[in-house]
PLY file of the C-alpha trace (Angstrom):
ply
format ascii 1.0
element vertex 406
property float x
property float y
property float z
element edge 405
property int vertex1
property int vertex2
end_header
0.00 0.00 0.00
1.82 3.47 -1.27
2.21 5.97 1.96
1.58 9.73 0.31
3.42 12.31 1.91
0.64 14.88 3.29
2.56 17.70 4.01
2.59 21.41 2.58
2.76 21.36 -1.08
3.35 24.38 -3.19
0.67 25.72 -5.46
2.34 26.50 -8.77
-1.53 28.59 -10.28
-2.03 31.81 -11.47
-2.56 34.28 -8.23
-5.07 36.98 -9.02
-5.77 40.39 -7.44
-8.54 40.67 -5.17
-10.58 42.64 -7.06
-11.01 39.47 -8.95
-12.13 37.16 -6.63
-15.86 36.69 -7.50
-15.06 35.83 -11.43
-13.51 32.32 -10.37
-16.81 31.84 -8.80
-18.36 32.96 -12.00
-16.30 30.88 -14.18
-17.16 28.12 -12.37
-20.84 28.43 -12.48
-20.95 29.03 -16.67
-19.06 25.51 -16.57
-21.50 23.92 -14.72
-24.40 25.75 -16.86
-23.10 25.03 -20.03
-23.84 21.40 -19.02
-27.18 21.88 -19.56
-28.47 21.07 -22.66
-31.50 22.29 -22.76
-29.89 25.58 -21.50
-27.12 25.17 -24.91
-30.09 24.56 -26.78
-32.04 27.60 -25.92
-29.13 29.73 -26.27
-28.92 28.63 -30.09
-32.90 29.30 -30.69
-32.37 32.54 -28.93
-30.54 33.83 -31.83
-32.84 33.22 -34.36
-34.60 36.78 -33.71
-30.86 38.26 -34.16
-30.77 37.12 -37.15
-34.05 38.46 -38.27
-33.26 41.64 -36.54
-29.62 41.89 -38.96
-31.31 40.87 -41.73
-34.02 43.98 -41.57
-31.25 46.21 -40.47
-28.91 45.42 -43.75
-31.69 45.36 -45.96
-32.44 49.28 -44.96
-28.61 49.72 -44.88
-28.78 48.70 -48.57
-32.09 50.89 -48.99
-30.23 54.04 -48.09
-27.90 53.21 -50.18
-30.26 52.76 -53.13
-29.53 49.73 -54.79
-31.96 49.39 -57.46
-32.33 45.65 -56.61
-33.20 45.98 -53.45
-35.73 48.84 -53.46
-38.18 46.72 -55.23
-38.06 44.35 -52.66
-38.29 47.04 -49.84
-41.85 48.73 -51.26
-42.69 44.57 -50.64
-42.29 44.29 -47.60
-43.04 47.79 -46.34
-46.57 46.68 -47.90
-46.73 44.01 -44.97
-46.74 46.31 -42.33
-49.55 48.88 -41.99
-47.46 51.01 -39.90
-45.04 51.89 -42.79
-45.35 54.40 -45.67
-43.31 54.09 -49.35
-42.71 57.55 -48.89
-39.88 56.47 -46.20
-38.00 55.09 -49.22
-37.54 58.46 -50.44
-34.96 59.52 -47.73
-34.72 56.39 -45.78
-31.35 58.29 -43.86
-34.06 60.40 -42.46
-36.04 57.62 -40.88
-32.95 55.56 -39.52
-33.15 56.11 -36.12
-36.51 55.70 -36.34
-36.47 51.93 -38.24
-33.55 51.14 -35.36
-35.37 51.93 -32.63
-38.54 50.05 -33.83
-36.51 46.68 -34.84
-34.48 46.84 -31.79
-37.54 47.00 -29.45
-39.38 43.92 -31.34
-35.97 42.43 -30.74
-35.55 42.93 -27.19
-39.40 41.84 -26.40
-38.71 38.97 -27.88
-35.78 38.04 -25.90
-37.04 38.94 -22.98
-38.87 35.59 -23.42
-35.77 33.65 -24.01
-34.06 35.96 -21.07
-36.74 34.82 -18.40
-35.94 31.00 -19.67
-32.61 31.16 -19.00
-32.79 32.36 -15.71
-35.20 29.51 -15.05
-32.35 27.01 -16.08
-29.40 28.32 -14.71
-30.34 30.31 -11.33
-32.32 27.82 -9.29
-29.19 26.10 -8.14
-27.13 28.66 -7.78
-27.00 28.91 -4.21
-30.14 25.92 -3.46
-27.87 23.57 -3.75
-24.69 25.48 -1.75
-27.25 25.23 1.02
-28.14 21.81 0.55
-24.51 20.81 0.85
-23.61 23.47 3.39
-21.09 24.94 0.82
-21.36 28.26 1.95
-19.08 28.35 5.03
-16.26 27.23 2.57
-17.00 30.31 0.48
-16.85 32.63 2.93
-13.91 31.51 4.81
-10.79 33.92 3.63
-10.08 35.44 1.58
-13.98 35.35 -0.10
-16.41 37.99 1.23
-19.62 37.56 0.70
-19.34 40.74 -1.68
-17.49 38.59 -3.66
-19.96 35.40 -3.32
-23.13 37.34 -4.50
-20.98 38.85 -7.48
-19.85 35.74 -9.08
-23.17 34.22 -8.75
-24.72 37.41 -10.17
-22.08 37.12 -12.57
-23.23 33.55 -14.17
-26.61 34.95 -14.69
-25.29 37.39 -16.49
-23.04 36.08 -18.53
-26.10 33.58 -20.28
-28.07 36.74 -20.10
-25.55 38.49 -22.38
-25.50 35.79 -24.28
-29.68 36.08 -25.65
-29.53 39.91 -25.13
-26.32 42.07 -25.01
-24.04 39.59 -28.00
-26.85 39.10 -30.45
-27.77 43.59 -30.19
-24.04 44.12 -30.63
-23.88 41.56 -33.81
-27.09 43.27 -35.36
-25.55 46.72 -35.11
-22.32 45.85 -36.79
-23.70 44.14 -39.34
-25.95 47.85 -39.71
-22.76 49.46 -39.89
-20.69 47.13 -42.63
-24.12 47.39 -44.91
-24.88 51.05 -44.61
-21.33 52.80 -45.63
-22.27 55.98 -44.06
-19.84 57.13 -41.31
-22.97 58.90 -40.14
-24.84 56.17 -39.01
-22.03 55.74 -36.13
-23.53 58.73 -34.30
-26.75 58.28 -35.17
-27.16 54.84 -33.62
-24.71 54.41 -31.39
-27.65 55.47 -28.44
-29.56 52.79 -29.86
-27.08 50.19 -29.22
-26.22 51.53 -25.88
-29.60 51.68 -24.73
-29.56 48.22 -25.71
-26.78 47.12 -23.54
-28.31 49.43 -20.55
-31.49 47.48 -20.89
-29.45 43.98 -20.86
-28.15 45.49 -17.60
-31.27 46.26 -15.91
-32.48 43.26 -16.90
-29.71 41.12 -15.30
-29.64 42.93 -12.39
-33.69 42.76 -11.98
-33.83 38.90 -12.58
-30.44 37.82 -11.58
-30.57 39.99 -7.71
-34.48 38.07 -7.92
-33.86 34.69 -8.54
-30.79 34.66 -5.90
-32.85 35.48 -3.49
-35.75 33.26 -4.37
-32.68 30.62 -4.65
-31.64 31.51 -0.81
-35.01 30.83 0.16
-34.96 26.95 -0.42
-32.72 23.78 -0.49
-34.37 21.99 -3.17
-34.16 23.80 -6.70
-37.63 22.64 -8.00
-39.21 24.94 -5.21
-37.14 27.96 -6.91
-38.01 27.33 -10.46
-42.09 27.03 -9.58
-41.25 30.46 -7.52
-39.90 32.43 -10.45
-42.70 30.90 -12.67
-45.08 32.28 -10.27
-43.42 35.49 -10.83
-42.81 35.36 -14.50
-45.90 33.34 -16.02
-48.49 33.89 -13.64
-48.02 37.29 -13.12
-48.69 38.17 -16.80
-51.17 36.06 -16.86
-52.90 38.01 -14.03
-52.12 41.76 -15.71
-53.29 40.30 -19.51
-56.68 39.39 -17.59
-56.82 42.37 -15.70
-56.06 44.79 -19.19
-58.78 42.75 -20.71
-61.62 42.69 -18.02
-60.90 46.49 -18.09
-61.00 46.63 -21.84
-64.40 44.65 -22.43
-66.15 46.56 -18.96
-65.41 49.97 -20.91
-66.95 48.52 -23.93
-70.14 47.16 -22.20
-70.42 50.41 -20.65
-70.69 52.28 -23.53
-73.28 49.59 -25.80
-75.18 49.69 -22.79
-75.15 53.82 -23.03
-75.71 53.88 -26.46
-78.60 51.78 -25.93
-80.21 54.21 -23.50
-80.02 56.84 -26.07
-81.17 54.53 -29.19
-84.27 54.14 -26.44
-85.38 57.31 -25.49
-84.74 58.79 -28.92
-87.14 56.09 -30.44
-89.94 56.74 -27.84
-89.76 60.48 -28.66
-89.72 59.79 -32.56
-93.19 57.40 -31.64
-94.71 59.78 -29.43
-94.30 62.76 -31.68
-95.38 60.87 -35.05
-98.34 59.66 -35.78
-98.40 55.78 -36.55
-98.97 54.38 -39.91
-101.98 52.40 -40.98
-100.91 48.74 -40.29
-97.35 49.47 -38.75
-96.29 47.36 -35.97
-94.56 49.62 -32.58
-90.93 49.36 -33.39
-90.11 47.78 -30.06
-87.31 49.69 -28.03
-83.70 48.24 -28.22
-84.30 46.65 -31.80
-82.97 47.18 -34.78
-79.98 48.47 -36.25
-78.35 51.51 -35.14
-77.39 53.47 -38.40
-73.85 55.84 -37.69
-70.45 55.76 -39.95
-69.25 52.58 -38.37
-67.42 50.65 -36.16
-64.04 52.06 -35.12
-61.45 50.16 -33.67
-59.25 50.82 -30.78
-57.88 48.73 -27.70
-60.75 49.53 -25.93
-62.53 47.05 -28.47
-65.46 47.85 -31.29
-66.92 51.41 -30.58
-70.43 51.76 -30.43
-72.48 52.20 -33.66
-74.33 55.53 -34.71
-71.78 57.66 -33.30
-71.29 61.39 -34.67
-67.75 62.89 -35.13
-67.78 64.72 -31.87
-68.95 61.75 -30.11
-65.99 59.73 -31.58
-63.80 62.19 -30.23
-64.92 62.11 -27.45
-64.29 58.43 -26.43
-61.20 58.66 -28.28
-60.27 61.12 -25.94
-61.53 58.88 -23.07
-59.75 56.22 -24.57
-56.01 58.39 -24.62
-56.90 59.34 -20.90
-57.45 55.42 -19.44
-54.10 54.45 -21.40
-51.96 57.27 -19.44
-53.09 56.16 -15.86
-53.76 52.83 -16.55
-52.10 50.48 -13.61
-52.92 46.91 -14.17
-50.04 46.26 -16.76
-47.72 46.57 -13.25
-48.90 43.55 -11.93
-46.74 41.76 -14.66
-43.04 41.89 -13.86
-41.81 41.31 -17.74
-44.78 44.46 -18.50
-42.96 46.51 -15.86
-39.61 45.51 -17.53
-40.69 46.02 -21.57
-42.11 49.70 -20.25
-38.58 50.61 -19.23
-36.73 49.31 -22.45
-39.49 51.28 -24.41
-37.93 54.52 -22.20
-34.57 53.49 -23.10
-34.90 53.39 -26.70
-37.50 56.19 -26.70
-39.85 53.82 -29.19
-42.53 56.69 -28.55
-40.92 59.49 -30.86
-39.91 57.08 -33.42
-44.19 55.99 -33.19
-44.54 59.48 -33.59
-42.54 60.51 -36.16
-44.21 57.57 -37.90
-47.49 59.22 -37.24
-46.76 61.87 -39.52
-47.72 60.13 -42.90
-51.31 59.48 -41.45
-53.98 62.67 -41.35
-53.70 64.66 -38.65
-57.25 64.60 -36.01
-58.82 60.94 -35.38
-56.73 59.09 -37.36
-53.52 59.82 -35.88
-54.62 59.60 -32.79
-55.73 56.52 -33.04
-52.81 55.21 -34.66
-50.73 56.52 -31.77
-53.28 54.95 -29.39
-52.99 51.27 -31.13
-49.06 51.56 -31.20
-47.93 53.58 -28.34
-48.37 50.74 -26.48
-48.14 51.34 -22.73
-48.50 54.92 -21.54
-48.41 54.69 -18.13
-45.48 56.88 -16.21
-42.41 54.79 -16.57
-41.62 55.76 -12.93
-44.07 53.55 -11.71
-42.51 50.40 -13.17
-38.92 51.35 -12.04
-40.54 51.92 -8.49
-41.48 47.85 -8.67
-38.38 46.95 -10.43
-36.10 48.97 -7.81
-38.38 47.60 -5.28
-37.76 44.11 -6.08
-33.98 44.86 -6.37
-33.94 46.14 -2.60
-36.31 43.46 -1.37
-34.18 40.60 -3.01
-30.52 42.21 -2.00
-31.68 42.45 2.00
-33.28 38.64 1.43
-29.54 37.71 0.62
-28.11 39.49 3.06
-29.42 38.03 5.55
-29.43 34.22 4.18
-25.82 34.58 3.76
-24.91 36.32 6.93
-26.22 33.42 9.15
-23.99 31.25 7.54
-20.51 32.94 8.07
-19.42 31.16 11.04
-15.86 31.67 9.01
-14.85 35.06 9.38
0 1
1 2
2 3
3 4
4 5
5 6
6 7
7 8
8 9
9 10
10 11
11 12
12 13
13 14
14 15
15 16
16 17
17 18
18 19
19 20
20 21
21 22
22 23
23 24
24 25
25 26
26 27
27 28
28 29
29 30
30 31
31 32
32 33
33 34
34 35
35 36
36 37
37 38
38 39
39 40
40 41
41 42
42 43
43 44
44 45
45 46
46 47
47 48
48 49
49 50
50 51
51 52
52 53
53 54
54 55
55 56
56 57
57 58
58 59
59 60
60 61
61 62
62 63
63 64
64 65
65 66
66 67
67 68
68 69
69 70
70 71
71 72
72 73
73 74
74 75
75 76
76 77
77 78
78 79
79 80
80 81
81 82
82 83
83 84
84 85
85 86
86 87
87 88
88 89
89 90
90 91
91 92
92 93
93 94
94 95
95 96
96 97
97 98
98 99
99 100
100 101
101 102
102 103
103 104
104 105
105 106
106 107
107 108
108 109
109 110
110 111
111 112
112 113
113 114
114 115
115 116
116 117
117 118
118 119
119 120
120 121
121 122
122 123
123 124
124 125
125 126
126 127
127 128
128 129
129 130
130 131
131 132
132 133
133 134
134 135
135 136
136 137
137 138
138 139
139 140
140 141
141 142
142 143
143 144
144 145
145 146
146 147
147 148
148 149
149 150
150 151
151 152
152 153
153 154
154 155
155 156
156 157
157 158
158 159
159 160
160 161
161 162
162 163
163 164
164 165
165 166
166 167
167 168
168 169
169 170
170 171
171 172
172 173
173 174
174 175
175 176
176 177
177 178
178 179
179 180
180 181
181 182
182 183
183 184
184 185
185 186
186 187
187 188
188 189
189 190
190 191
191 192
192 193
193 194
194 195
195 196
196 197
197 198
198 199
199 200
200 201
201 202
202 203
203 204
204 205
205 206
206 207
207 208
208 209
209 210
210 211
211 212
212 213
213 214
214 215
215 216
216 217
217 218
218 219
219 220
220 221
221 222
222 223
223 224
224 225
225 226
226 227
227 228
228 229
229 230
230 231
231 232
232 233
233 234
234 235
235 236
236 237
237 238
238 239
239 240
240 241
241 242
242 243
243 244
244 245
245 246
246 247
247 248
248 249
249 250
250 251
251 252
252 253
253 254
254 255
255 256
256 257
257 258
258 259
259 260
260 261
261 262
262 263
263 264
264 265
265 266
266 267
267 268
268 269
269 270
270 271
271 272
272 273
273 274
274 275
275 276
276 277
277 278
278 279
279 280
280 281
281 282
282 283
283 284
284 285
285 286
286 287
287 288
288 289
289 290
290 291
291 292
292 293
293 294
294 295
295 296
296 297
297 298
298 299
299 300
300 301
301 302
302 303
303 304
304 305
305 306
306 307
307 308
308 309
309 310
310 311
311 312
312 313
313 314
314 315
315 316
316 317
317 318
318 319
319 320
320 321
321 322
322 323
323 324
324 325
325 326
326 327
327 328
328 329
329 330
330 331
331 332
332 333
333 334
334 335
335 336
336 337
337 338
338 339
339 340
340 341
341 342
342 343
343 344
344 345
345 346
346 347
347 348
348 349
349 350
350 351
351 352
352 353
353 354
354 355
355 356
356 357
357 358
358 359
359 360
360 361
361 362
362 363
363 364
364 365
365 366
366 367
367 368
368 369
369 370
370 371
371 372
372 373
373 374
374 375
375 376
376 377
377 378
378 379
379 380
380 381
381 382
382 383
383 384
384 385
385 386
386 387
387 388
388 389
389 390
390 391
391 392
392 393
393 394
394 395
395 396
396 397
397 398
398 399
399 400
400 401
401 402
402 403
403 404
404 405
């Protein structure tokens, strides 16, 4: 049987400074992620939307440059989408900011999707499982603070993070570059991409500080994924029922208004003309109400036989609900797409967009189908900051019970 000599041996690694002490933490936690293969194989899908996103943003690249055989195939697809006019193709440099900002904000909804997904696959365990095996102590004992521990954990979540938001923006916008040939479009978009990489930021430090702490909570990682489904699914589930309960009691409101009116103005039209030989009492409530039609809006099919200033007027009521309206905060990705709409400022480039259409009820209701949430974008980074602070005193005080160590 071999005797090994147990003594001191000399470690002959690469020493690091301290202000590096959370990345080996980090490193190790990608390794063990990119074990996962449903977590490799959501990564890949997740840049499927990149590529649609450089594909639109060379093809308008090559529209400002003119290229005869591309224009043909821009007027296309501009066709496709109601919201665009063939008079952009005119001066397309004009409208680049505006065609950026738009892409870039389908983009980013989109992989907010994906984003939520891969926090489901990689944070449960993150520090479940260092309290399951009472790993913690060994963390914290010199030289690790616990500084350190919650950054390289944070740090793994962000890494696969940047990996479905942050690498796939900054791909898109080179590509932009190589295809336009305009030193121009350097300044012009480079707040595009950084508000793109700010959002990636919030977002990782919204979900990442979120599902550590839901982590902390529990031993067993199941219990932490069904948490931050809760959070994630359910919750947009309950602001998507709450938007449209609002939506359809507005609508009943005003039928049942319009009714009222359709009534009394048929009992005055009976009671002030005499009957015809042989004609039947129109009974009150039937019958079809005659008006201009049936407008559209996300408050659902306006009532029939409506005059212009009547139309107006519920637009108006309409524009007024959308500003204050708060159930869209009970959903935490909601609260998160309102501020990456602030970061990109979508709003101007939906209202520079709104210049091709007639000014009065038309644009407005444009504006109103598109703006999309309208709420102040304060009261979404109230929830968000106030999930940030929640989560960072939950670890806080997980953690600190367990250094026994220092």
């Amino acid at each position: 049987m071999p005797i090994f000599d147990q003594g001191y041996q000399h470690w002959k690694g690469e020493l690091k400074g301290h202000a590096w002490r959370w990345l080996a933490i980090a490193q190790q936690g990608v390794r063990t992620g990119m074990k996962n293969r449903l977590l490799r194989i959501l990564i890949i899908i997740s840049w499927l939307p990149a590529i649609a996103l450089t594909c639109a943003l060379v093809l308008w690249g090559l529209v400002e440059r003119k290229t005869e055989s591309i224009m043909g195939f821009a007027e296309a697809v501009i066709g496709f989408f109601p919201f665009l006019n063939r008079a952009m193709l005119l001066d397309p440099i004009q409208y680049r900011t505006t065609i950026w900002s738009l892409s870039f904000n389908l983009f980013l909804s989109l992989q907010l999707f994906f984003s939520m997904l891969a926090v489901l696959l990689v944070g449960p365990s993150l520090i479940s499982q260092d309290l399951r095996f009472n790993a913690i102590p060994l963390y914290l004992s010199r030289p690790v603070r616990r500084m350190d521990y919650f950054l390289g954990k944070l740090g793994v979540i962000g890494y696969f993070l940047a990996m479905t938001i942050v690498s796939p923006s900054l791909l898109a916008w080179v590509c932009g570059l190589i295809f336009s040939l305009d030193v121009t479009i350097i300044r012009d978009t480079f707040p595009i991409i950084s508000s793109a990489i700010g959002y990636g930021l919030v977002v990782t430090l919204s979900a990442g500080l979120l599902m550590l702490a839901l982590s902390s909570l529990s031993r067993r990682s199941l219990y932490v994924g069904i948490a931050w489904l809760g959070i994630w699914w359910i919750s947009f589930v309950a602001g998507a029922i709450l938007e449209e309960s609002a939506r359809h009691q507005r609508m009943m409101k005003r039928y049942q208004q319009q009714a009222r009116q359709q009534q009394l103005s048929r009992s005055n039209n009976i009671q002030g003309q005499p009957q015809a030989p042989g004609q039947a009492p129109v009974p009150p409530g039937r019958g079809r109400a005659q008006g201009p039609g049936r407008p559209q809006g996300p408050g659902g099919p306006q009532p029939l036989g409506l005059d212009p200033a009547e139309q107006q007027k519920l637009l108006e009521e309409d524009i007024a609900e959308a500003s204050k309206d708060w159930r869209p905060l009970f959903s935490y990705t909601s609260n998160l797409n309102r501020v990456g709409k602030l970061f990109l400022d979508t709003d101007s480039a939906w209202k520079k967009i709104a210049e091709f259409m007639p000014a009065g009820q038309v644009r407005e209701q444009f504006l109103l189908e598109w703006l999309g949430y309208q709420y102040p974008w304060y009261w979404s980074g109230g929830i968000l900051a106030g999930l940030m602070g929640i989560s960072v005193c939950i670890l806080n005080f997980r953690v600190r019970s367990l250094d026994r160590l220092r």
